[in-house]
PDB file of N, CA, C, O and CB in Angstrom:
ATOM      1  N   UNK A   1       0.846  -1.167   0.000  1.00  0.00           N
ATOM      2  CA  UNK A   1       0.000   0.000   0.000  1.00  0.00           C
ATOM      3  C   UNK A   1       0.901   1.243   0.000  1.00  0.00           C
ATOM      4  O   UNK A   1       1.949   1.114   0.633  1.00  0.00           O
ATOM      5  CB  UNK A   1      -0.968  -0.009   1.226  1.00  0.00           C
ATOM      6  N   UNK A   2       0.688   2.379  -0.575  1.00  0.00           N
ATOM      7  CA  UNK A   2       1.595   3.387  -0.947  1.00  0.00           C
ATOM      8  C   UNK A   2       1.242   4.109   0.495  1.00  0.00           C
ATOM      9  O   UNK A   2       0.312   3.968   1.289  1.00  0.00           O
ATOM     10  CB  UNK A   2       1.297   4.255  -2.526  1.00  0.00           C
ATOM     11  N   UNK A   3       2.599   5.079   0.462  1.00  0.00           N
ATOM     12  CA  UNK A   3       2.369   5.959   2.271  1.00  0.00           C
ATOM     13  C   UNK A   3       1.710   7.088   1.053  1.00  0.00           C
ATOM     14  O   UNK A   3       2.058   7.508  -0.050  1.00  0.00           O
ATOM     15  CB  UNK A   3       4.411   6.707   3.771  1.00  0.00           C
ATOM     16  N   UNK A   4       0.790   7.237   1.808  1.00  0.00           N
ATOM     17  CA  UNK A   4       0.113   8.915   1.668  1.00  0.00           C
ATOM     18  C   UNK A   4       1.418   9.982   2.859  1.00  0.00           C
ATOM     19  O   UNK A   4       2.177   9.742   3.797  1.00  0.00           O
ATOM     20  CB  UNK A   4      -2.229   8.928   2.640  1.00  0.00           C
ATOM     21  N   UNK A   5       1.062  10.975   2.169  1.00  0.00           N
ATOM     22  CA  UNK A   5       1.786  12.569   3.110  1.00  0.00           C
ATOM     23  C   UNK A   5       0.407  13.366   4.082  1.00  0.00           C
ATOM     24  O   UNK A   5      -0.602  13.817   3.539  1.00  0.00           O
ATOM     25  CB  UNK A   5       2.476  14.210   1.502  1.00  0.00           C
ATOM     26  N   UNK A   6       0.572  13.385   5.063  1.00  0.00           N
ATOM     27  CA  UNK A   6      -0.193  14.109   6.043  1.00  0.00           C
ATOM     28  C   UNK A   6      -0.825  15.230   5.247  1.00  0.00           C
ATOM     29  O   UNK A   6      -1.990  15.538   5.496  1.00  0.00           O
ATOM     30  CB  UNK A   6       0.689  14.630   7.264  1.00  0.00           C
ATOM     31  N   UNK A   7      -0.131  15.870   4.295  1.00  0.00           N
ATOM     32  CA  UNK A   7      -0.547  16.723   3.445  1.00  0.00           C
ATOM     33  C   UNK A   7      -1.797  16.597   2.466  1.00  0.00           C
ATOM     34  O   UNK A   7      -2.701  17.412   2.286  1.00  0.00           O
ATOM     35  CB  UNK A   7       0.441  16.894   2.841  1.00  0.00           C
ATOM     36  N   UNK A   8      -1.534  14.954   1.698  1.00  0.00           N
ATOM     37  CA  UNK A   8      -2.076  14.833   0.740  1.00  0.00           C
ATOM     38  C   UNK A   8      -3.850  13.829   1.490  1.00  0.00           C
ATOM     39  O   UNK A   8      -4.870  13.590   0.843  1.00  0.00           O
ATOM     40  CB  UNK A   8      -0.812  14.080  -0.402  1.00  0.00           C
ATOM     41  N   UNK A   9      -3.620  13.552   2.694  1.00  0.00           N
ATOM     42  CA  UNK A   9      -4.707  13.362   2.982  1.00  0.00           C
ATOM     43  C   UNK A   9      -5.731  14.236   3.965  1.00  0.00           C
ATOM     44  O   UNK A   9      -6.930  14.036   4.160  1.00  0.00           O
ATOM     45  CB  UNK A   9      -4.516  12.331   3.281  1.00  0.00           C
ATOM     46  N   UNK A  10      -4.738  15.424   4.604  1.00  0.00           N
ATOM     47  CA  UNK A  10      -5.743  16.223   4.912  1.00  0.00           C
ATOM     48  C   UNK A  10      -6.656  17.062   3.485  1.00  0.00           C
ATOM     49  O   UNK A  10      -7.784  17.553   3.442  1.00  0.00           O
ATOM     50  CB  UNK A  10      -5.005  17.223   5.925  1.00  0.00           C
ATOM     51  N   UNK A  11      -5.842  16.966   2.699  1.00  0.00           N
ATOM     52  CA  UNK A  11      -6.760  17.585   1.752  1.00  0.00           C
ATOM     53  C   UNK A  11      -7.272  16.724   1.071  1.00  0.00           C
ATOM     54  O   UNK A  11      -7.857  17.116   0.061  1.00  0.00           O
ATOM     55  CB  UNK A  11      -6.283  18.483   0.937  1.00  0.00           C
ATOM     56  N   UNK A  12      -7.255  15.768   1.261  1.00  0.00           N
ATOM     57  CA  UNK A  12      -8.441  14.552   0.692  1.00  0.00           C
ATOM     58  C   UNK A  12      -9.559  14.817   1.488  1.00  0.00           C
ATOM     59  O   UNK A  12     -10.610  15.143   0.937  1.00  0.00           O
ATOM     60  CB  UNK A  12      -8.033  12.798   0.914  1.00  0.00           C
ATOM     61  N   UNK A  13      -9.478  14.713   2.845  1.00  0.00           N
ATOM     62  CA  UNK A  13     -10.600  14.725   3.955  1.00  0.00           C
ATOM     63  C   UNK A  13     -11.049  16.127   4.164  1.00  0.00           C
ATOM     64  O   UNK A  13     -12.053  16.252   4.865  1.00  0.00           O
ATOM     65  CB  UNK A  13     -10.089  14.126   5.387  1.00  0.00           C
ATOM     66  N   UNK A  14     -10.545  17.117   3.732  1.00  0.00           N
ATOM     67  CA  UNK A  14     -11.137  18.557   3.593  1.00  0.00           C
ATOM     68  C   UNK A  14     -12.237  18.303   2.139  1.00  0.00           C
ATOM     69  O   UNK A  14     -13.421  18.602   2.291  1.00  0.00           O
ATOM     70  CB  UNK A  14      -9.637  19.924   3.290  1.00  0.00           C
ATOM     71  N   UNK A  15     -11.745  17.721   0.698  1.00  0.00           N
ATOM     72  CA  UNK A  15     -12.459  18.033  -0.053  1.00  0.00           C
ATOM     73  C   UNK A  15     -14.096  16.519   0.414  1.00  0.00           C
ATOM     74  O   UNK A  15     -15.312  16.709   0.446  1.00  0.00           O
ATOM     75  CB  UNK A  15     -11.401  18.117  -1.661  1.00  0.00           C
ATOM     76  N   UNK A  16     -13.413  15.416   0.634  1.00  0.00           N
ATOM     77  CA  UNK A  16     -14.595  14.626   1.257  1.00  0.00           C
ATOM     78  C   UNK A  16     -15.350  15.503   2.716  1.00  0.00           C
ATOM     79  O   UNK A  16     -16.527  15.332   3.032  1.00  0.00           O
ATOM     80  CB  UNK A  16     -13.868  12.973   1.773  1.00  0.00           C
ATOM     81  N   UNK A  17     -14.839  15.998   3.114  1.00  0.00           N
ATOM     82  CA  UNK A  17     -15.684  16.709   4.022  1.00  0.00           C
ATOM     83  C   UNK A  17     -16.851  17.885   3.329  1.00  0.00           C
ATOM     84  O   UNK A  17     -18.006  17.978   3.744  1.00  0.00           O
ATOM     85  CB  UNK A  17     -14.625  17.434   5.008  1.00  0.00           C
ATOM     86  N   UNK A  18     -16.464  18.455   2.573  1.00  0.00           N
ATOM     87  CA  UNK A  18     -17.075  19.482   1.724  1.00  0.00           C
ATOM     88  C   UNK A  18     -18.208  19.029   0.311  1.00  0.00           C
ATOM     89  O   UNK A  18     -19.234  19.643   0.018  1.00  0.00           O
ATOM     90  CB  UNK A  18     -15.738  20.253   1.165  1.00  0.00           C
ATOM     91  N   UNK A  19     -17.867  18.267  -0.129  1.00  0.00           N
ATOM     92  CA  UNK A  19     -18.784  16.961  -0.753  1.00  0.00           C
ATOM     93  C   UNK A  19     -19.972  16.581   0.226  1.00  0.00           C
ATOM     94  O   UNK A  19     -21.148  16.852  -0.013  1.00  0.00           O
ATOM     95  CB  UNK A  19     -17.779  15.469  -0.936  1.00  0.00           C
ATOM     96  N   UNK A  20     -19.608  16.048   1.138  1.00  0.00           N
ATOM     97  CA  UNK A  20     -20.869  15.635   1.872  1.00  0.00           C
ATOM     98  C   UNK A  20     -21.526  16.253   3.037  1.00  0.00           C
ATOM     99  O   UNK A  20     -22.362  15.725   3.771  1.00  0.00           O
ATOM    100  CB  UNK A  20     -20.686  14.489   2.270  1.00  0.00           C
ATOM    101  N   UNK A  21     -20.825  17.951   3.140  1.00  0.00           N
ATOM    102  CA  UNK A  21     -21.824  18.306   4.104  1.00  0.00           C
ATOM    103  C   UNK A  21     -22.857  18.614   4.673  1.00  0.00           C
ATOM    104  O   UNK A  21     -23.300  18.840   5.798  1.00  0.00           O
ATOM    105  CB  UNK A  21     -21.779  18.590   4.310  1.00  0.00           C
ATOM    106  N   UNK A  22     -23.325  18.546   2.986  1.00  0.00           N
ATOM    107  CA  UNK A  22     -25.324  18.404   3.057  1.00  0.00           C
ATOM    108  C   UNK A  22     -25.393  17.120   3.435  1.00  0.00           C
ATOM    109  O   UNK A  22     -26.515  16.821   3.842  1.00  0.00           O
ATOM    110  CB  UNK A  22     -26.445  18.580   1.403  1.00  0.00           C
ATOM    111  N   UNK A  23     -24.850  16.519   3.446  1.00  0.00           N
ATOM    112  CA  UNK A  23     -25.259  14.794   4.135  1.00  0.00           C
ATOM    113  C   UNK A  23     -25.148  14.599   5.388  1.00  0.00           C
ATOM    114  O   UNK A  23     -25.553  13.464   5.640  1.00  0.00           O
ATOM    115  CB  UNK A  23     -24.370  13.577   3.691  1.00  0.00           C
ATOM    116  N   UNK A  24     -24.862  15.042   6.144  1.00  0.00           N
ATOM    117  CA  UNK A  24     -24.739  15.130   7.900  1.00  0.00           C
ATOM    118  C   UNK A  24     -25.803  15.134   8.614  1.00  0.00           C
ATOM    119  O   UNK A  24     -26.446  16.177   8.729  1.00  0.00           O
ATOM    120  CB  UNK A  24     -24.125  16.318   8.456  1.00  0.00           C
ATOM    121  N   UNK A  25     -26.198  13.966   9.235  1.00  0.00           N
ATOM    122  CA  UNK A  25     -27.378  13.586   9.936  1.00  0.00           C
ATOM    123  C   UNK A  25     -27.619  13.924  11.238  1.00  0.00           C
ATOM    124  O   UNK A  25     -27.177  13.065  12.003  1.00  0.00           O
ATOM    125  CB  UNK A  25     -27.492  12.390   9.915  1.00  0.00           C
ATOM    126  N   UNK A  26     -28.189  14.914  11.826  1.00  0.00           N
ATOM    127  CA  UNK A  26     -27.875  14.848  13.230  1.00  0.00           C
ATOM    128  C   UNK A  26     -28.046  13.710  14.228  1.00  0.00           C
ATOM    129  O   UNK A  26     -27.294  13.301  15.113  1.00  0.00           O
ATOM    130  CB  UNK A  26     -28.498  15.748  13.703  1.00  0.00           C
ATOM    131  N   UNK A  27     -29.225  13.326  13.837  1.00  0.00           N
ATOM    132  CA  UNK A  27     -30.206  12.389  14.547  1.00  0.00           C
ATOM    133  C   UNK A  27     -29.297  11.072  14.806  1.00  0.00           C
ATOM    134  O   UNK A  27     -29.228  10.466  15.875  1.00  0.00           O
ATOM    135  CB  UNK A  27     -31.658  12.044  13.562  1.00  0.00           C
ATOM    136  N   UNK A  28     -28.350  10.635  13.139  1.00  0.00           N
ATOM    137  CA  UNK A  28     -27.952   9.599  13.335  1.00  0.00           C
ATOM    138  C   UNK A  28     -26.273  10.170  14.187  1.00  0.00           C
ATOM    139  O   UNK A  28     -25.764   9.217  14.777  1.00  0.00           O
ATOM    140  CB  UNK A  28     -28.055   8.707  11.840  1.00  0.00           C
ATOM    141  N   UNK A  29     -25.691  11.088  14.269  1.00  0.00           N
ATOM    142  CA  UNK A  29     -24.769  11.001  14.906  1.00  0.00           C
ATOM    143  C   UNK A  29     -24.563  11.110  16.309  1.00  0.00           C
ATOM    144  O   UNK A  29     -23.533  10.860  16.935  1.00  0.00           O
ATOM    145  CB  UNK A  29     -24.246  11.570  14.440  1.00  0.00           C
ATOM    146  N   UNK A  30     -26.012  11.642  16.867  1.00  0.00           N
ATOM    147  CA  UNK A  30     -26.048  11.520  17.854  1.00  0.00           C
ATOM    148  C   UNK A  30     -26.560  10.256  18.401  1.00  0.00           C
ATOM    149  O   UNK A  30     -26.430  10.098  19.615  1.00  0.00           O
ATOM    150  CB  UNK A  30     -26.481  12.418  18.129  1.00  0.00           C
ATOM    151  N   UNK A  31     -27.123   9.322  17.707  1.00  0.00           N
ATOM    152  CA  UNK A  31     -26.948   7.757  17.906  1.00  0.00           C
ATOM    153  C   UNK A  31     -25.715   6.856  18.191  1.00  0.00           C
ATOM    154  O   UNK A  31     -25.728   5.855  18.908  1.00  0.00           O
ATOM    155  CB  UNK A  31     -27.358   7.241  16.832  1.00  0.00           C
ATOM    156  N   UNK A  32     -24.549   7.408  17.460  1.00  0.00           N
ATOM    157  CA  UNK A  32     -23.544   7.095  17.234  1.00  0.00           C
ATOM    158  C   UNK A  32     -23.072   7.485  18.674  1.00  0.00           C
ATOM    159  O   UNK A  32     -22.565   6.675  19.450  1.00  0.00           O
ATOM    160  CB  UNK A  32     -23.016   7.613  16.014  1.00  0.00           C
ATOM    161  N   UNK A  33     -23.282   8.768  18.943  1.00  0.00           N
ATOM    162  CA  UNK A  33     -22.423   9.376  20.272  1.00  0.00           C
ATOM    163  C   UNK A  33     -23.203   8.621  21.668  1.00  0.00           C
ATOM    164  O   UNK A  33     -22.510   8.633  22.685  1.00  0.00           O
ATOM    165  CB  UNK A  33     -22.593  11.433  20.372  1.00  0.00           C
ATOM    166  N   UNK A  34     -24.436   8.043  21.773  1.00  0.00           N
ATOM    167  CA  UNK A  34     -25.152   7.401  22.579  1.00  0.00           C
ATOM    168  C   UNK A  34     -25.056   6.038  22.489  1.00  0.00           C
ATOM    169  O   UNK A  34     -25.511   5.381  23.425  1.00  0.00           O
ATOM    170  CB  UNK A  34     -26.284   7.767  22.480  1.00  0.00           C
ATOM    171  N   UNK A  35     -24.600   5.525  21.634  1.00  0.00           N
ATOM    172  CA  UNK A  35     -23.934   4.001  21.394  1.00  0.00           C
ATOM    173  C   UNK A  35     -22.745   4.033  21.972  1.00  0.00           C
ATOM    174  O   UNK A  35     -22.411   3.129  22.738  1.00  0.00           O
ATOM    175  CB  UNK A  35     -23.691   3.508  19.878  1.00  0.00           C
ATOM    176  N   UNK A  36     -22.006   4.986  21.714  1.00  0.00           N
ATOM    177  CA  UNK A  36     -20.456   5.029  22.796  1.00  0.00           C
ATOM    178  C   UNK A  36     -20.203   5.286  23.621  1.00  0.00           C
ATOM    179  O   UNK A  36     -19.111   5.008  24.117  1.00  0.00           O
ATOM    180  CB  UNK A  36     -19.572   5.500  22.739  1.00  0.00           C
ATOM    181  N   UNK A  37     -21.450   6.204  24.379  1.00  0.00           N
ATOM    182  CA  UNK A  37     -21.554   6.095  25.704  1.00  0.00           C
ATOM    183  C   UNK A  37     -22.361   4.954  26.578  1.00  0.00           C
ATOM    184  O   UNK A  37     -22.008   4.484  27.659  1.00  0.00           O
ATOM    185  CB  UNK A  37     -22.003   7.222  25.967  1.00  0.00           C
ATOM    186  N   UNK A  38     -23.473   4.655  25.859  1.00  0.00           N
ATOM    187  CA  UNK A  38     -23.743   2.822  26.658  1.00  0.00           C
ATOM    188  C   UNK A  38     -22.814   1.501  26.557  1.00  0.00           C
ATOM    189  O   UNK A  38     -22.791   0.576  27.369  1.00  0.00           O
ATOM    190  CB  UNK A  38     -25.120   2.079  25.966  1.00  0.00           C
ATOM    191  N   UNK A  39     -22.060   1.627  25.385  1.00  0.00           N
ATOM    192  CA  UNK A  39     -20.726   0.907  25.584  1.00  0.00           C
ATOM    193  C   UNK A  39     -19.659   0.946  26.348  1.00  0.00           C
ATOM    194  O   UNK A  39     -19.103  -0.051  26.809  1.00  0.00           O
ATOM    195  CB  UNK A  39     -20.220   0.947  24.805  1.00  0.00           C
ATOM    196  N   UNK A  40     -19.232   2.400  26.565  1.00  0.00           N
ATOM    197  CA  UNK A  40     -18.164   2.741  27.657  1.00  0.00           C
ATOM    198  C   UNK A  40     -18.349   3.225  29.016  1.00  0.00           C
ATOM    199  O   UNK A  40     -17.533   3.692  29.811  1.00  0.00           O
ATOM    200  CB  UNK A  40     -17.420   3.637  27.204  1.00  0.00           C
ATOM    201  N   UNK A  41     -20.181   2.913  29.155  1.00  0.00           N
ATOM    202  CA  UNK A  41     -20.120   4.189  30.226  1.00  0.00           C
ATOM    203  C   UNK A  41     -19.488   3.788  31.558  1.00  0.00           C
ATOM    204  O   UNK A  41     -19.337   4.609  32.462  1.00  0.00           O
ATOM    205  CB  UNK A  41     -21.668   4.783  30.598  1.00  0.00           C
ATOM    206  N   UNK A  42     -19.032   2.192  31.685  1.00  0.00           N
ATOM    207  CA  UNK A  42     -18.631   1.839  32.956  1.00  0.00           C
ATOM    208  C   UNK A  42     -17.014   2.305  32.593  1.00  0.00           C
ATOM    209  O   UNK A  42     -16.939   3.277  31.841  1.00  0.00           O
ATOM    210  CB  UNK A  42     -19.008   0.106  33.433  1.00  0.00           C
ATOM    211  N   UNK A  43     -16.703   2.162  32.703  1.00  0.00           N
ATOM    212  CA  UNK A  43     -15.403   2.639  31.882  1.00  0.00           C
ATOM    213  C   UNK A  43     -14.589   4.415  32.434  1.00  0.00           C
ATOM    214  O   UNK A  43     -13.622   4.700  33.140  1.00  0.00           O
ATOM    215  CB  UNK A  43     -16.110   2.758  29.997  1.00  0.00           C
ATOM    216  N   UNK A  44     -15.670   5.286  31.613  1.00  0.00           N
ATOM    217  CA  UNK A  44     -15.577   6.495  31.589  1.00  0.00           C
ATOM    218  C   UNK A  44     -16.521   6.704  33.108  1.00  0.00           C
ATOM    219  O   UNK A  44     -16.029   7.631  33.751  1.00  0.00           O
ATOM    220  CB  UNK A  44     -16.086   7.138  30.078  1.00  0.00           C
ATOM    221  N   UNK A  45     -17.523   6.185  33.693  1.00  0.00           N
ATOM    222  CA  UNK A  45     -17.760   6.464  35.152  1.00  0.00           C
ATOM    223  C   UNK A  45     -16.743   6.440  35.555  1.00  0.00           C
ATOM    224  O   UNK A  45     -16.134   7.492  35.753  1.00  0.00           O
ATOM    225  CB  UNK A  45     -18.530   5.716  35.926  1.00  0.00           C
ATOM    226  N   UNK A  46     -15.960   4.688  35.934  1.00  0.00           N
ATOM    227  CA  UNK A  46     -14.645   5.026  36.802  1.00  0.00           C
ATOM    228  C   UNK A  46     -13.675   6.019  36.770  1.00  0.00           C
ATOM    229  O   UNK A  46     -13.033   6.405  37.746  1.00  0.00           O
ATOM    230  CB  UNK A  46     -13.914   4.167  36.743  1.00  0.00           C
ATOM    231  N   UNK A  47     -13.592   6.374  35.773  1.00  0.00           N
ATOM    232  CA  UNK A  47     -12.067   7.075  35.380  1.00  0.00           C
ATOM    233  C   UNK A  47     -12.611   8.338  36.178  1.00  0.00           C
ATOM    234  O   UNK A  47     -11.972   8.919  37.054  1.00  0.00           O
ATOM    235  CB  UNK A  47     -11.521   7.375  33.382  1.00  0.00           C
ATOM    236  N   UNK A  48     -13.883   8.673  35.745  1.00  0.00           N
ATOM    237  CA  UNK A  48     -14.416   9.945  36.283  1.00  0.00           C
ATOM    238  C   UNK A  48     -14.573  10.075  38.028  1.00  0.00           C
ATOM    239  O   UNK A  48     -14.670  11.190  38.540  1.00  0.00           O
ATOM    240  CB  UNK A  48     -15.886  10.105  35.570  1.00  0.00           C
ATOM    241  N   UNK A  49     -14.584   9.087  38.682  1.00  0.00           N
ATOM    242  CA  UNK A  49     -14.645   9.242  39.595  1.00  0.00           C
ATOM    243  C   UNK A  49     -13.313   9.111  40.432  1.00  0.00           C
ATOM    244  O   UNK A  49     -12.862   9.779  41.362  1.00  0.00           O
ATOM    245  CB  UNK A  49     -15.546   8.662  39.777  1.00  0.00           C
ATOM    246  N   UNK A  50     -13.039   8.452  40.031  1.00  0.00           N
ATOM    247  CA  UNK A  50     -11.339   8.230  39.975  1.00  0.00           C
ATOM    248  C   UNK A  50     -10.985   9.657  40.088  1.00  0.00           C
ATOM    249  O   UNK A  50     -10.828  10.226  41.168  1.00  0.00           O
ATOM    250  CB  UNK A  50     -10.597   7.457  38.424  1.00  0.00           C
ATOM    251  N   UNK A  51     -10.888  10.107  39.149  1.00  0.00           N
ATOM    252  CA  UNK A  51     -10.128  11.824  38.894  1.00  0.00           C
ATOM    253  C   UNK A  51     -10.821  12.495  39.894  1.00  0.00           C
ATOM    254  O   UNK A  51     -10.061  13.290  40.448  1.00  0.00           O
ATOM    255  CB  UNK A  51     -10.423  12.778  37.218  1.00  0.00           C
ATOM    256  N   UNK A  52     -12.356  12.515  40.531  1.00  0.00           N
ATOM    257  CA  UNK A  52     -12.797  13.409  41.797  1.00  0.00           C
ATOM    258  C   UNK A  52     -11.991  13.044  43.250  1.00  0.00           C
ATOM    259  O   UNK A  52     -11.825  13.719  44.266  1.00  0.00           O
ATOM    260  CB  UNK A  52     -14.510  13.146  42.056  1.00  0.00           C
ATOM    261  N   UNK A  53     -11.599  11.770  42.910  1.00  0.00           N
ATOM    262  CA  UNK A  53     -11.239  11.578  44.486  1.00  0.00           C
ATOM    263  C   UNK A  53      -9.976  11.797  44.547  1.00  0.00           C
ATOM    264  O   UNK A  53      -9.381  11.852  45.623  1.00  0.00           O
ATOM    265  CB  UNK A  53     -11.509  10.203  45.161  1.00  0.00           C
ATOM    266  N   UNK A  54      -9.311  11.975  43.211  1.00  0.00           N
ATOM    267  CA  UNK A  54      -7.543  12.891  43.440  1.00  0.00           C
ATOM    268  C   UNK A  54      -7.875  14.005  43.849  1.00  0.00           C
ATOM    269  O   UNK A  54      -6.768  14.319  44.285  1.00  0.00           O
ATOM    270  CB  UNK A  54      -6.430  13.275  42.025  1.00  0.00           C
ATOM    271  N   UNK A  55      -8.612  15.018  44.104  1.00  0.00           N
ATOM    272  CA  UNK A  55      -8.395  16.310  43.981  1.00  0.00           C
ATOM    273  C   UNK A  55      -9.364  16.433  45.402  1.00  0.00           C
ATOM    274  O   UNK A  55      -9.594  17.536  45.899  1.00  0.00           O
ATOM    275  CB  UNK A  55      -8.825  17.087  42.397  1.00  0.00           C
TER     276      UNK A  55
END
């Protein structure tokens, strides 16, 4: 597989970003963001509580 340049794929993902930004779903990305929080939420509780009881 050829190396891409940091260069040549941020501007890949700038022009794919700009292509599809009438396509941006809210509804479904905030599904997405509520799927990763019922997956991790034990996870990200501890850590979170964790970090209150350092301080």
């Amino acid at each position: 597989m050829p190396v891409i340049s940091d260069q040549d794929m941020s501007a890949y993902l700038a022009e794919q970003s700009r292509l599809h930004l009438s396509q941006f779903n809210s509804m479904s990305a905030l599904h997405e963001i509520y799927s990763y929080i019922v997956k991790y939420k034990d996870e990200v509780s501890h850590r979170y509580i964790m970090k209150l009881l350092q301080y």
